[in-house]
N, C-alpha and C positions, 0 to 999 in steps of 0.2 A: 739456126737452131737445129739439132740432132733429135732425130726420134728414136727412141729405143723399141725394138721389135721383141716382142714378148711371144715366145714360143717354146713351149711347154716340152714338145717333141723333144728341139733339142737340148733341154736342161737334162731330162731322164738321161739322152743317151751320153753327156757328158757324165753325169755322175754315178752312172753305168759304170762309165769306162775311168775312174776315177776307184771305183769300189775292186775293182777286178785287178788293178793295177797292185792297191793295197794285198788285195788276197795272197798275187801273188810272191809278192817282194816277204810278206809276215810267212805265208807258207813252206819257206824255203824251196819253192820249185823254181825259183827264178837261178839259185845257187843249181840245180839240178838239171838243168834244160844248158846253161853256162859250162859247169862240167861235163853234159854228154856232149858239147859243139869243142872241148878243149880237150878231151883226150880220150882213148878207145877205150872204150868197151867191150870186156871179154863175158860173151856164155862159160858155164862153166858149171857143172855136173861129180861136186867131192863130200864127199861127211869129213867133217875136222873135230875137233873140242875143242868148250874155253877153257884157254891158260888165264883167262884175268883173274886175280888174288882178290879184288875188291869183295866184300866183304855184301854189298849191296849187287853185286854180279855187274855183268855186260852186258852195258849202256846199246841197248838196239834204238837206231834214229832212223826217220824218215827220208833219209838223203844221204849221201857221201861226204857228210863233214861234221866237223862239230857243232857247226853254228843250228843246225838239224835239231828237229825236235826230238827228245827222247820218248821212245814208244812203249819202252820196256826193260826188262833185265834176264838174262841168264842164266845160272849161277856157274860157279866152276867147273870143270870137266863133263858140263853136260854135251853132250854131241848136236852138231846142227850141220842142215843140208847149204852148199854153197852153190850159188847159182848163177852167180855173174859179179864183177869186178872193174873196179874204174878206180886208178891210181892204189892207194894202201889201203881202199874198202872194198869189203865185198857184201854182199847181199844174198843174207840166207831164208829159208825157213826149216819149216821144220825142226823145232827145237825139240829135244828130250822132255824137257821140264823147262817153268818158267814162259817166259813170252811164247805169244801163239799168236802168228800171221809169219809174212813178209817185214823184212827191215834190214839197215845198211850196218854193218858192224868195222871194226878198225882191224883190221888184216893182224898185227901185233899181237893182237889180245888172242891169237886161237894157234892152234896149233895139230899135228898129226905125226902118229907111231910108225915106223916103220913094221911091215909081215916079214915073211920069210924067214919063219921059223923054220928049225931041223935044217938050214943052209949054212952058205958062209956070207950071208947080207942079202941084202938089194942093188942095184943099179943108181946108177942118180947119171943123168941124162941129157947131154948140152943143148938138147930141142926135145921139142914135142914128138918125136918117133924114136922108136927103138932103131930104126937102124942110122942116127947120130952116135955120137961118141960118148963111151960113157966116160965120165969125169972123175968117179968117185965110187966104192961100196961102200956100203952103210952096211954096217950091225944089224940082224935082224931083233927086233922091239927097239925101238933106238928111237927116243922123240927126235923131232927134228922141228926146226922151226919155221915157218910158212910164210912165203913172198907175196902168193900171189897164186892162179891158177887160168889154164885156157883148158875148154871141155874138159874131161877126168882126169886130163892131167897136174899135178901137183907144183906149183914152184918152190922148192926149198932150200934150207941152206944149211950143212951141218958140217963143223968146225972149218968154218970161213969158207967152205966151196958152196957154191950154187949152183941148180940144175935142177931137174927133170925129174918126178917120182909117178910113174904109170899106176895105173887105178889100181892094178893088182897087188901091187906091193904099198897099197896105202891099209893106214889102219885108224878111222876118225875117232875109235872109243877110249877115253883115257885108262878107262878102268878094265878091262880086258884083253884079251889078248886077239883078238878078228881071228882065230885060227879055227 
């Protein structure tokens, strides 16, 4: 005959760790702790605007995916600070209008202007220092469409080349000219 041992202690700490598991698999931090162990993570230091057309603006989520809860919205061309990056999301605040915190947005959805006005363009830049290679001039005011970013540097791409857009020659407000 078996006796069953009845201790209270460890029922709590099993359904402790039973509740916390839950928290975090529903929280989406298990997808978030998963993607920082699967791919880098860049700081990064740019103002962009959203290009997203949606009509209810740009879905700001707590994580770098869809599966993320959504926190908020944007709306279109409003300016937001970018702050770091893991795969096609980046993580902004600072919005113009719309959502107010921290949150993960979809790289696609945003975008930034080329400066250098009164020249003959910008630079676009096969690494993060000016003294790489440049690849390309761009048009000064010339949208260009956004990859991705490491510190204040830009990653962009504008008619099929990609490269390098330095903080100088960035312009994150859709509706102005940063001159």
């Amino acid at each position: 005959m078996t006796k069953k041992v009845k201790n209270p202690a460890s029922k709590l700490v099993i359904g402790l760790a039973f509740s916390c598991i839950t928290v975090i698999l529903n929280s989406g931090i298990a997808n978030q702790i998963s993607l920082a162990k699967s791919t880098n993570s860049q700081k990064c230091d740019l103002f962009v605007y959203v290009t997203d057309i949606d009509s209810q603006g740009l879905n700001v989520r707590s994580g770098a995916s869809t599966s993320n809860t959504i926190l908020g919205q944007i709306p279109i061309n409003e300016t937001v600070q970018v702050i770091g990056a893991v795969g096609n999301w980046v993580q902004i605040t600072n919005a113009s209008d719309g959502f107010k915190g921290t949150g993960w947005v979809f790289v696609p959805k945003l975008g930034l202007t080329t400066r250098g006005y009164g020249t003959n363009g910008v630079d676009l830049y096969a690494s993060t220092s000016k003294q790489s290679q440049k690849v390309r001039r761009i048009p000064a005011n010339t949208a260009v469409k956004l990859l991705g970013c490491q510190r204040d540097w830009a990653q962009v791409e504008y008619q099929g080349v990609k490269g390098w857009l330095v903080k100088e020659d960035q312009c994150g407000a859709a509706l102005t000219s940063c001159s």
